[in-house]
C-alpha positions in Angstrom: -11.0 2.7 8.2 -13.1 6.1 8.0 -12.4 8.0 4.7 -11.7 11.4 6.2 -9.1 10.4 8.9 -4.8 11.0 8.2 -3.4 7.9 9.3 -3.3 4.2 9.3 -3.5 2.1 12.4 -1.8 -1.6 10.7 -1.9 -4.2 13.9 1.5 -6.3 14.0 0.3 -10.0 13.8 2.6 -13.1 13.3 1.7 -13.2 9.7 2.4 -9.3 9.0 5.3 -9.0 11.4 7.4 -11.5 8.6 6.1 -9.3 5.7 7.5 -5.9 5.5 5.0 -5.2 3.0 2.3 -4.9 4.8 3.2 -1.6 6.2 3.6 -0.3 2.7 0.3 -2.0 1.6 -2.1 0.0 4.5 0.1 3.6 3.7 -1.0 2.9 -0.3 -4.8 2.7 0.8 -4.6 5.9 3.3 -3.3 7.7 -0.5 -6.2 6.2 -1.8 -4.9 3.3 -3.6 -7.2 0.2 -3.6 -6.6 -3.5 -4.2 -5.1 -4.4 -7.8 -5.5 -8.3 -8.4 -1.9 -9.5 -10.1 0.1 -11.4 -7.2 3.4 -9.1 -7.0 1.6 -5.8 -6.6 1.8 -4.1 -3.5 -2.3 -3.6 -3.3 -2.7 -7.6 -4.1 -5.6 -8.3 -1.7 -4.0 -11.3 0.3 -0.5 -11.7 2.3 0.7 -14.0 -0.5 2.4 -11.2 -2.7 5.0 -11.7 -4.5 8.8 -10.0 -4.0 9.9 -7.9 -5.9 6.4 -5.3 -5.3 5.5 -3.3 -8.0 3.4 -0.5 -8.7 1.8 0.0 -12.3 2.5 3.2 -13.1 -0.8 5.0 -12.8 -0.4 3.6 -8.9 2.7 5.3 -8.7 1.4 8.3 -10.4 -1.9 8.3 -7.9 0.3 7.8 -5.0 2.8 10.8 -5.8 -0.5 13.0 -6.5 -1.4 12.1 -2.7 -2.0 14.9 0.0 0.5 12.3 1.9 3.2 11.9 -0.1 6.3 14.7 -1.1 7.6 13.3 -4.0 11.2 14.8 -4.8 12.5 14.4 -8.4 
């Protein structure tokens, strides 16, 4: 995906179309959020997270800090 584009193409599959995560996962990297390696995170690497997702809290903090996101208290 190039760096300075505003959106995120995610391609429905028979894998991602079960996991409504995935959506979430691809909008977290266009706010420049990268892969975090514990299974129940949203940014885990593979389609085997974990429900409940979590973000640690500098994700969430990164994420609300995003051009992309209006965070309202």
């Amino acid at each position: 995906m190039p760096i300075l584009t505003n959106y995120a193409t995610v391609t429905a599959g028979p894998i991602i179309a079960n996991d409504i995560s995935a959506p979430a996962h691809e909008v977290a990297h266009r706010c420049n959020l990268w892969h975090f390696d514990r299974k129940g995170n949203l940014l885990y690497p593979k389609n085997s997270r974990t429900h409940p997702y979590w973000l640690m809290r500098w994700q969430r903090n990164y994420l609300r800090d995003s051009r992309h996101v209006i965070y309202l208290f």
